[in-house]
N, C-alpha and C positions, 0 to 999 in steps of 0.2 A: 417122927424123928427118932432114929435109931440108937443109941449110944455111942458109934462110932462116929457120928455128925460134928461137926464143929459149925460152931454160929460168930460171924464174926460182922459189925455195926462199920460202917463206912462212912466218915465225912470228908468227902471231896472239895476242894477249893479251887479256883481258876473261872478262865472262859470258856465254864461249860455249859451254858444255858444257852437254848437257840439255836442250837449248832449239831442237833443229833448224838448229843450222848448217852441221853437214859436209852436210845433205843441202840448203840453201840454198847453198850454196857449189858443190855439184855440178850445183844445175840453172843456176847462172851458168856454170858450164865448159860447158857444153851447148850453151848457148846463142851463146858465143863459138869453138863447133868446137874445146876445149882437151881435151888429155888431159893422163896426170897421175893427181892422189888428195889426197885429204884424211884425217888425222884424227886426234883426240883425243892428247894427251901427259896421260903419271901427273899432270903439273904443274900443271894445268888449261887448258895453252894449247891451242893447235890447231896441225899445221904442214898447209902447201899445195904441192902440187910443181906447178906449170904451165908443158905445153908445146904451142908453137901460137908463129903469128904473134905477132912482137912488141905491134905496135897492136891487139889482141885481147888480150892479158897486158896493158895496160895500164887498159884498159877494165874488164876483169876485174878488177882490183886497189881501182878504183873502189868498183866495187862490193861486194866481197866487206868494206870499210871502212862497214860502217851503225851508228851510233850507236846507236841504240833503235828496234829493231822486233820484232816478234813475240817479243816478251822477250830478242833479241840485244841486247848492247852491248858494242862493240868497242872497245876504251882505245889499243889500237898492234898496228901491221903492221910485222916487222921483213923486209925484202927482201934475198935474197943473191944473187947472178948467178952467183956464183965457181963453177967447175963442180965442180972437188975439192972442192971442202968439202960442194956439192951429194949429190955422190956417197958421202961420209963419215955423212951426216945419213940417206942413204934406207936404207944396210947393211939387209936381203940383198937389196935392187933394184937395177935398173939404169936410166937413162932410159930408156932403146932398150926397157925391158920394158912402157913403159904407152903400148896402141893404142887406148885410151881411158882415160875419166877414171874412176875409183873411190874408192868410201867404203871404206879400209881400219881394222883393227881399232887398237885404242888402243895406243900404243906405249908398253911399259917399257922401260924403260933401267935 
């Protein structure tokens, strides 16, 4: 990760589970050259880890915010920058571990 990188923690809320989001969410990272990961919480939210250029995470964030489509609807995007607490949320990842973006499995807690 370069120093020009920004790393930004995504908590997504809504009817997004079941419905093809982590893998809509993965071809927006794609598309914006983001690595990273998405996926599914017990809770039904989604969390997002994105890193890449800042003005590409911003874009991204756009978009990964769709009201009603292909049966997604998104109610709130909660955004965290702070990198500890980043690092606290991914436990047993590391940033430095994602050289690209991934659909990871559902996380318990």
């Amino acid at each position: 990760m370069s120093s020009n990188d920004a790393v930004v923690f995504f908590i997504v809320h809504g009817a997004i589970q079941n419905v093809g989001y982590r893998s809509f969410v993965a071809s927006i990272a794609k598309k914006y050259s983001l690595s990273g990961m998405v996926r599914n919480v017990y809770d039904g939210s989604v969390e997002i880890l994105a890193v890449g250029n800042k003005k590409s995470i911003e874009s991204f964030s756009k978009e990964i915010n769709i009201q009603t489509k292909f049966g997604i609807a998104v109610f709130a995007i909660e955004s965290h920058y702070e990198k500890d607490w980043i690092k606290k949320m991914l436990y047993p990842f590391m940033i430095e571990d994602f050289k690209r973006f991934t659909i990871e499995k559902t996380k318990v807690v």
